[in-house]
C-alpha positions as CSV (number, residue, x, y, z in Angstrom):
1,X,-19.3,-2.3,19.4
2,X,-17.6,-4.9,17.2
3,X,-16.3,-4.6,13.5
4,X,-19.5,-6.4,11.5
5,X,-22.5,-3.7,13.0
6,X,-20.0,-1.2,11.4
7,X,-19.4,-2.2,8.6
8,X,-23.5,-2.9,8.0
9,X,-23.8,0.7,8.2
10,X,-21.0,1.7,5.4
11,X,-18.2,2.6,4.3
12,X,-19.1,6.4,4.3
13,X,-21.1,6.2,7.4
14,X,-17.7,4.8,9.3
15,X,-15.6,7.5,7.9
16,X,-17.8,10.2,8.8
17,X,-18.5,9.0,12.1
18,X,-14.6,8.3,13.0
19,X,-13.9,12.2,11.5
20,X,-16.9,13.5,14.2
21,X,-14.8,11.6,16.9
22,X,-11.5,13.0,15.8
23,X,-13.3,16.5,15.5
24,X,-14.9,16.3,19.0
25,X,-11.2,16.0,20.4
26,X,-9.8,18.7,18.5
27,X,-12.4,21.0,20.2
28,X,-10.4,20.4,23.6
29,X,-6.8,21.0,21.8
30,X,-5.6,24.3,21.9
31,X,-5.4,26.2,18.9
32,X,-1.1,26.6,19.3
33,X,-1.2,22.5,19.9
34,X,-3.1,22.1,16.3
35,X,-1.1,24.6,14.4
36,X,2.5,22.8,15.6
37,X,1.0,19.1,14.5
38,X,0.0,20.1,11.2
39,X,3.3,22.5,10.6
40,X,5.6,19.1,11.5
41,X,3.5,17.2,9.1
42,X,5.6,15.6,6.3
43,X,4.5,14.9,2.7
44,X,6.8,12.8,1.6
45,X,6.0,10.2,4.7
46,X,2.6,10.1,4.2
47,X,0.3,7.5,2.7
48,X,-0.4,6.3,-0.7
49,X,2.2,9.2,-2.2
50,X,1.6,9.3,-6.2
51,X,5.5,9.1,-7.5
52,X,4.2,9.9,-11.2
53,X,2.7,8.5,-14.8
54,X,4.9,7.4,-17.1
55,X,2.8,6.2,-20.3
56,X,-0.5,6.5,-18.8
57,X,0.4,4.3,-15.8
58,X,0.4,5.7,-12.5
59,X,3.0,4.9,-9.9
60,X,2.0,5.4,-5.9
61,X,4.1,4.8,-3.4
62,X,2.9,3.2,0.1
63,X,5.8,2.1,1.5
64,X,5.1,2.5,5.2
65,X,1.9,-0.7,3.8
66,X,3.9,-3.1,5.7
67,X,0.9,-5.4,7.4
68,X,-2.4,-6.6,6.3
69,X,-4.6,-3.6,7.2
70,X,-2.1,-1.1,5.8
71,X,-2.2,-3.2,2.4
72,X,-6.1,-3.7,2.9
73,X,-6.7,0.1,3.0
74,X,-4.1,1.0,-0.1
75,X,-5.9,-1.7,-2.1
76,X,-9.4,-0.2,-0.9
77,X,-8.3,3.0,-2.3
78,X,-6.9,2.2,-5.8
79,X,-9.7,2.6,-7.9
80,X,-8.1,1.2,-11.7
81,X,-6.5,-2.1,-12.3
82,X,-3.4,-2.6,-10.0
83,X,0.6,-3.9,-10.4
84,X,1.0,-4.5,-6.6
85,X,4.6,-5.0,-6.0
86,X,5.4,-7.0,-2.5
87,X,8.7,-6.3,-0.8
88,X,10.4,-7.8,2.4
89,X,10.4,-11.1,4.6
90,X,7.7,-12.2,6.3
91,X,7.9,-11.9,10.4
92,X,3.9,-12.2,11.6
93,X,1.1,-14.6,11.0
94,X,-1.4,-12.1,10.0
95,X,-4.0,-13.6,7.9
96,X,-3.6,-13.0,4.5
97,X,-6.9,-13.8,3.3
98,X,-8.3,-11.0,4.3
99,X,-6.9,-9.6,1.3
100,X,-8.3,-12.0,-1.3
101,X,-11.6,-9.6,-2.6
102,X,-9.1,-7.4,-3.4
103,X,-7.5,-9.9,-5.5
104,X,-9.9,-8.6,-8.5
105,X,-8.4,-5.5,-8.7
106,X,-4.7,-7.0,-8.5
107,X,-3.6,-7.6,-12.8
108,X,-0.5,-9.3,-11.3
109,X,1.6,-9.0,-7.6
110,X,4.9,-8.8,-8.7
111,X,7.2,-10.4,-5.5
112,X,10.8,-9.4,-4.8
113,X,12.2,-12.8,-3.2
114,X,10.0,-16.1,-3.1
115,X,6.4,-15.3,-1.3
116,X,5.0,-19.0,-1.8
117,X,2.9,-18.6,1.3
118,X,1.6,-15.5,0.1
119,X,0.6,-16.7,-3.1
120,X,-0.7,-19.6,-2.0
121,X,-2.8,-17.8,0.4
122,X,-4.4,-15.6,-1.9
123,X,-5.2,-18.0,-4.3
124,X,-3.3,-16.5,-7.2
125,X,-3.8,-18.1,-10.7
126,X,0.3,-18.2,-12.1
127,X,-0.4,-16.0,-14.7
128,X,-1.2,-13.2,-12.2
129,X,2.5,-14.0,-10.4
130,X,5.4,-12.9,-11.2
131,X,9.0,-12.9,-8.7
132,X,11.8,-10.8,-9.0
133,X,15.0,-10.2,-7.0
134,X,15.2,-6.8,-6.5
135,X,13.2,-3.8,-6.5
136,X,14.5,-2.4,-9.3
137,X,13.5,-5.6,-11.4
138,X,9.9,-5.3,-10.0
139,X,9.4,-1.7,-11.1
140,X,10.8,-2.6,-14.4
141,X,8.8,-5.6,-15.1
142,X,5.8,-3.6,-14.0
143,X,6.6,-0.7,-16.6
144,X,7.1,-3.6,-19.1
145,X,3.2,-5.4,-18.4
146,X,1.4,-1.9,-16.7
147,X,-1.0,-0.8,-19.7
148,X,-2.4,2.7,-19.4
149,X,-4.9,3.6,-16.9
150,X,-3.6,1.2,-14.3
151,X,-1.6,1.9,-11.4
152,X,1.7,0.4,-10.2
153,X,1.0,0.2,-6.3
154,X,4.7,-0.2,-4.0
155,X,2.9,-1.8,-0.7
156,X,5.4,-3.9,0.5
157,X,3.2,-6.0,3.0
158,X,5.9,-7.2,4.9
159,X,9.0,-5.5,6.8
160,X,11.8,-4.7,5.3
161,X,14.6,-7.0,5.1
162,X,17.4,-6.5,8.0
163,X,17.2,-4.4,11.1
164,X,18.7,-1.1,8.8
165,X,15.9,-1.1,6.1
166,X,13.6,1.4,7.1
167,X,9.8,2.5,5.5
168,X,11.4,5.5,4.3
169,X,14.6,4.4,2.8
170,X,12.5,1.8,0.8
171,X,10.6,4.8,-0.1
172,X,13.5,6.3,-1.5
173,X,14.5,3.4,-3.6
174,X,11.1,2.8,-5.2
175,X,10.9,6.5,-6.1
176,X,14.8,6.2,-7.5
177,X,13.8,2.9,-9.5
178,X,10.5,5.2,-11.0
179,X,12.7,8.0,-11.7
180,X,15.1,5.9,-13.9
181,X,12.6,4.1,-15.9
């Protein structure tokens, strides 16, 4: 069954139907086997992790958002007017358009390093740009344009920069760089 008859049926209809598949192989686990997955799960890894509001703006951490259908689902699933901060160096040729009805919901991407391609690829008016160097600059300037009711979304789109940057440890330092605002 390809992508486009699903998606003709909906949204909902996709979820629901990929939780009955998921359910129908839980039947066959034993109850032990269920109890030890969930016990091992781990909050602070998870998806889409709200960090906090500071002045009415919401700050959600998806750090492990590190490729197009990762950032495609976080964006999916912010419903009020978004700060998307991009992090890391491109290594993939993922297409990035894929992104671009999403665009709407995206005030401004705020970039740590130069992402010309990126821009470029998602047709992004200037005005809507912004680079930084660092992390902590991009969380600032987002506290600094973020007007109530919007969210500041950390979906870096990209891997991390060096083999020792991990998901998690940039995790840590988008939390940190909330904290100190």
């Amino acid at each position: 069954m390809n992508i486009q008859s699903l998606f003709v049926q909906g949204r909902q209809t996709v979820y629901a139907n990929m939780a009955e598949a998921v359910a129908s192989k839980i039947q066959d686990m034993r109850r032990e086997a269920v109890r030890d997955m969930f016990s091992d799960f781990s909050l602070e890894n998870s998806r889409l992790c709200s960090v906090g509001t500071i002045r009415g703006v919401h700050y959600v951490d998806d750090a492990m958002a590190e490729n197009v259908n990762a950032v495609w689902y976080a964006l999916e699933n912010v419903h009020e007017p978004i700060y998307w901060i991009v992090d890391g160096e491109r290594t993939d040729t993922e297409r990035l358009e894929v992104l671009k009805p999403w665009m709407s919901k995206v005030k401004r991407l705020i970039c740590v390093g130069a992402q010309d391609e990126l821009r470029a690829a998602l047709e992004l008016e200037p005005d809507r740009y912004i680079t930084v160097q660092t992390l902590d600059e991009a969380v600032r300037m987002a506290y600094l344009c973020a007007d109530e009711k919007q969210t500041v979304l950390y979906a870096p789109l990209f891997p991390g920069r060096g083999t020792s940057e991990s998901s998690e440890s940039r995790s840590h330092r988008f939390r940190q760089a909330v904290n100190e605002l």
